[in-house]
C-alpha positions in Angstrom: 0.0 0.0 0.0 1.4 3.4 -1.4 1.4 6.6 0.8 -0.8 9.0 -0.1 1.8 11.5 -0.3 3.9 9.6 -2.8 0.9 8.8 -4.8 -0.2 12.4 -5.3 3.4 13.4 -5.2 4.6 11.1 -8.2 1.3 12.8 -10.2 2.3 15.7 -11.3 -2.0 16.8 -12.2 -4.6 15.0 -10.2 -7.3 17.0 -11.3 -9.8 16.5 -8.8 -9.9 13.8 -6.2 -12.1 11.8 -3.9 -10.5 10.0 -0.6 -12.4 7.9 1.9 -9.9 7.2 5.5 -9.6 6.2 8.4 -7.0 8.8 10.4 -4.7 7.5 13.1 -7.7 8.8 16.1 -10.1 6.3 14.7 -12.2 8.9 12.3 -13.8 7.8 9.3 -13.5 11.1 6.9 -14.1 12.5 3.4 -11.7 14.5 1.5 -12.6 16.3 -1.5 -9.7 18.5 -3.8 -9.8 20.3 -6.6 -6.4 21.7 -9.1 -6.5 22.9 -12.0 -4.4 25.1 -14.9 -6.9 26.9 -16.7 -7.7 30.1 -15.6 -11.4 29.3 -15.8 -10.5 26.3 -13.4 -8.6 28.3 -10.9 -11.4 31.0 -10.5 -13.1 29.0 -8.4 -13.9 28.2 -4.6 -15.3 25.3 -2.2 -17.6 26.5 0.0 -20.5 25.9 2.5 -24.0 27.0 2.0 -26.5 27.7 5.1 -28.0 24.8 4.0 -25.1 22.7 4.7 -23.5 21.4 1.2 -20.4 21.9 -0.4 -20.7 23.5 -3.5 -17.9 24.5 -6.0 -19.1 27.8 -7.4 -17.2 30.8 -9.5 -14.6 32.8 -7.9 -15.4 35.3 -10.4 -18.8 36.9 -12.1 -19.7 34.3 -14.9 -22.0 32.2 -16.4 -22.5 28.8 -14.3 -20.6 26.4 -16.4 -21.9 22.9 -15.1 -18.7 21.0 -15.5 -16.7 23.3 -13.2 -19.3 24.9 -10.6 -21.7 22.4 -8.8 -22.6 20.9 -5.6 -19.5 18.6 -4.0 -20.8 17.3 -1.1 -24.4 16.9 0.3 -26.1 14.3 2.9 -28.9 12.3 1.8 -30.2 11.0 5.6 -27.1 9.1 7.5 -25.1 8.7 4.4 -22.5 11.6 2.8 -22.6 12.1 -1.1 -19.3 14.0 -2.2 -17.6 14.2 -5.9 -16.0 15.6 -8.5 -19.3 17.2 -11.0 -23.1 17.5 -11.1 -23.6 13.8 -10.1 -23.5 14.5 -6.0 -27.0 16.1 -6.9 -28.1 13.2 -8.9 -27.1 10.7 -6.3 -27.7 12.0 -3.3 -31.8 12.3 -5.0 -31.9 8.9 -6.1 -30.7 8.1 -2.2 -33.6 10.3 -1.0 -36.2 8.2 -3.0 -34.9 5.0 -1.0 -32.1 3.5 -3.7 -29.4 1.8 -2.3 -26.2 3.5 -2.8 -24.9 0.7 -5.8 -28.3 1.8 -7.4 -27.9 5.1 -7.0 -24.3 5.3 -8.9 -25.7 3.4 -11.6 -26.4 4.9 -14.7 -23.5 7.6 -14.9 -21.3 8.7 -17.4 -18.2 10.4 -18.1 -18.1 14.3 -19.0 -18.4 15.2 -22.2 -15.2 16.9 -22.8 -13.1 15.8 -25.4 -10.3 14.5 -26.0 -10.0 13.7 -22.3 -13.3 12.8 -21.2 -12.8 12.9 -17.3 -14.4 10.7 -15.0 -17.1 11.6 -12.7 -16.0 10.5 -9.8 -18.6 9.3 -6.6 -18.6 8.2 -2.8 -21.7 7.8 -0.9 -20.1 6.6 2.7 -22.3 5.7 5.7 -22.5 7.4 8.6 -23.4 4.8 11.2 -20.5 4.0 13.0 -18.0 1.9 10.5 -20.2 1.6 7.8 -19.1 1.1 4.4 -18.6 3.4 1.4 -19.3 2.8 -2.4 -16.8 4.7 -4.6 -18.5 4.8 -8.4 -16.5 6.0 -11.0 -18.1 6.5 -14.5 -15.2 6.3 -17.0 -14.7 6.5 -21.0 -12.5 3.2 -22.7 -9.2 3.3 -23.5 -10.2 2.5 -26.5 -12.6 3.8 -29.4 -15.6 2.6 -27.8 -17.9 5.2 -26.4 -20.0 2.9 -24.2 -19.5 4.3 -20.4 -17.2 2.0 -18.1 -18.9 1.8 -15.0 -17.0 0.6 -11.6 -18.3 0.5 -8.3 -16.0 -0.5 -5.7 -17.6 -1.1 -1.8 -15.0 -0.3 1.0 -15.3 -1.8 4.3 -13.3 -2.3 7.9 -10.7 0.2 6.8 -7.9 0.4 9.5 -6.0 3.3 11.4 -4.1 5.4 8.5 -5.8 3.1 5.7 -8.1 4.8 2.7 -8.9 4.9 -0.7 -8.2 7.6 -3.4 -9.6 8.4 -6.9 -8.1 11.5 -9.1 -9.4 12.1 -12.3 -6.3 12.6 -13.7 -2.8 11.1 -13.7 0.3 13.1 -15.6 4.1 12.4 -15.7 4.7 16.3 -16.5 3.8 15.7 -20.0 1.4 14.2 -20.6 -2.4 13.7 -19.2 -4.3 10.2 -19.0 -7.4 9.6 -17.0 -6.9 8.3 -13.6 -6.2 4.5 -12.4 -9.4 3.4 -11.0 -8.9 3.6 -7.8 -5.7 3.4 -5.3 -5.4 2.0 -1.6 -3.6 4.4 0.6 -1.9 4.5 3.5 -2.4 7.9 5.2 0.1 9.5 8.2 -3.0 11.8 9.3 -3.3 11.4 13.1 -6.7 13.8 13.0 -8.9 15.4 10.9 -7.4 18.8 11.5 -3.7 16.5 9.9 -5.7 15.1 7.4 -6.3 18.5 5.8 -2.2 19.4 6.0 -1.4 16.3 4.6 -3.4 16.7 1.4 -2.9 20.1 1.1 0.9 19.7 1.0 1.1 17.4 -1.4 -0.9 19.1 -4.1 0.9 20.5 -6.9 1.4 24.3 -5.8 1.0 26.0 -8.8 -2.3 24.1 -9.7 -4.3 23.9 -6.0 -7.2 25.3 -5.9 -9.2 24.1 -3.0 -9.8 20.9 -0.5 -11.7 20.1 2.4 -12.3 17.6 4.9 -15.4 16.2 6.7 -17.3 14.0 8.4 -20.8 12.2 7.9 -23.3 14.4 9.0 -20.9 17.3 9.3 -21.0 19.4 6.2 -21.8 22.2 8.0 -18.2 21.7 9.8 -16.4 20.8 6.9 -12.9 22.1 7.2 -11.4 23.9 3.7 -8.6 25.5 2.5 -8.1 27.7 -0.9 -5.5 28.6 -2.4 -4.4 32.5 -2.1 -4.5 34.7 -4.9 -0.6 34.6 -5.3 -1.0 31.0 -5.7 -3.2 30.7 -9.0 
């Protein structure tokens, strides 16, 4: 099991990521980041709404674009909903209407934006105690085919410093591929307040943009960092 500082450290563009832990005080937490080089990317922030989501919205006065500004994180009853596009949304309704969560992340597909066609990336987690999470990951073939790959991987008993990551992205410093499908981490975080450090550190510094951390049912206390102006 790779650290999650090398992994992210060895890709030189994540994109966005999703990660699903278990820090060294026993807390099961979410982690959601975005980087990007555009300029359109980097004008943009994470932040909470009163009524307690994540949403990723326009730094600056523009159009709403619905690949880059949408909601990131939002509870659907005991379970969290958090990802990378307009999918949360989707999800966390189907949840609502009583869909179990391998249900609910059926039926997605990748974003139409050629030549890369980046994932949409998914985790519904449960908030009961050590309940599992269901990372879904709607992907385009390597191929020619245009037929949406689908995975959905189920994550239980995760340890002390154990979790799972999914970027959309993976670059040697030249070239960009879509991301592996998912990786198995093993994360030095001793808290949630650590957790936040560690991922912010390791994300390339000229292309962070925002991340956050949080907890089940704790949106409203999500903890996020943005990059400073200097930084974009």
């Amino acid at each position: 099991m790779n650290r999650l500082d090398k992994v992210l450290t060895d890709n030189h563009y994540p994109g966005r990521g999703v990660l699903w832990c278990r820090t060294g005080d026993g807390d099961l937490l979410g982690a959601y980041f975005l980087t990007g080089r555009s300029r359109a990317s980097q004008a943009r922030t994470l932040h909470r709404t009163p009524e307690g989501t994540l949403i990723v919205a326009p730094s600056e006065a523009s159009a709403h674009d619905h690949l880059r500004h949408y909601v990131a994180a939002r509870q659907s009853g005991h379970r969290l909903v958090f990802g990378n596009g307009e999918q949360v949304a989707a999800v966390a309704d189907r949840l609502d209407s009583g869909e179990h969560p391998a249900l609910a992340l059926d039926g997605l597909d990748y974003e139409p934006d050629p030549p890369i066609f980046t994932p949409r990336l998914t985790v519904v987690a449960d908030g009961r105690g050590s309940g599992p999470a269901w990372f879904g990951a709607a992907r385009h073939s390597a191929g020619a085919r245009a037929d949406t790959n689908r995975l959905t991987l189920r994550v239980d008993g995760l340890e002390p410093g154990e979790g799972v990551l999914m970027t959309t992205y993976r670059s040697d410093g030249q070239e960009i591929a879509t991301g592996d499908p998912f990786a198995e981490v093993r994360v030095d975080a001793g808290n949630r307040a650590d957790l936040l450090t560690e991922l912010w550190s390791v994300l390339p510094a000229g292309l962070r943009i925002a991340a956050a951390v949080f907890s089940p049912g704790g949106l409203a206390e999500a903890d996020i960092r943005q990059a400073a102006p200097a930084d974009s």
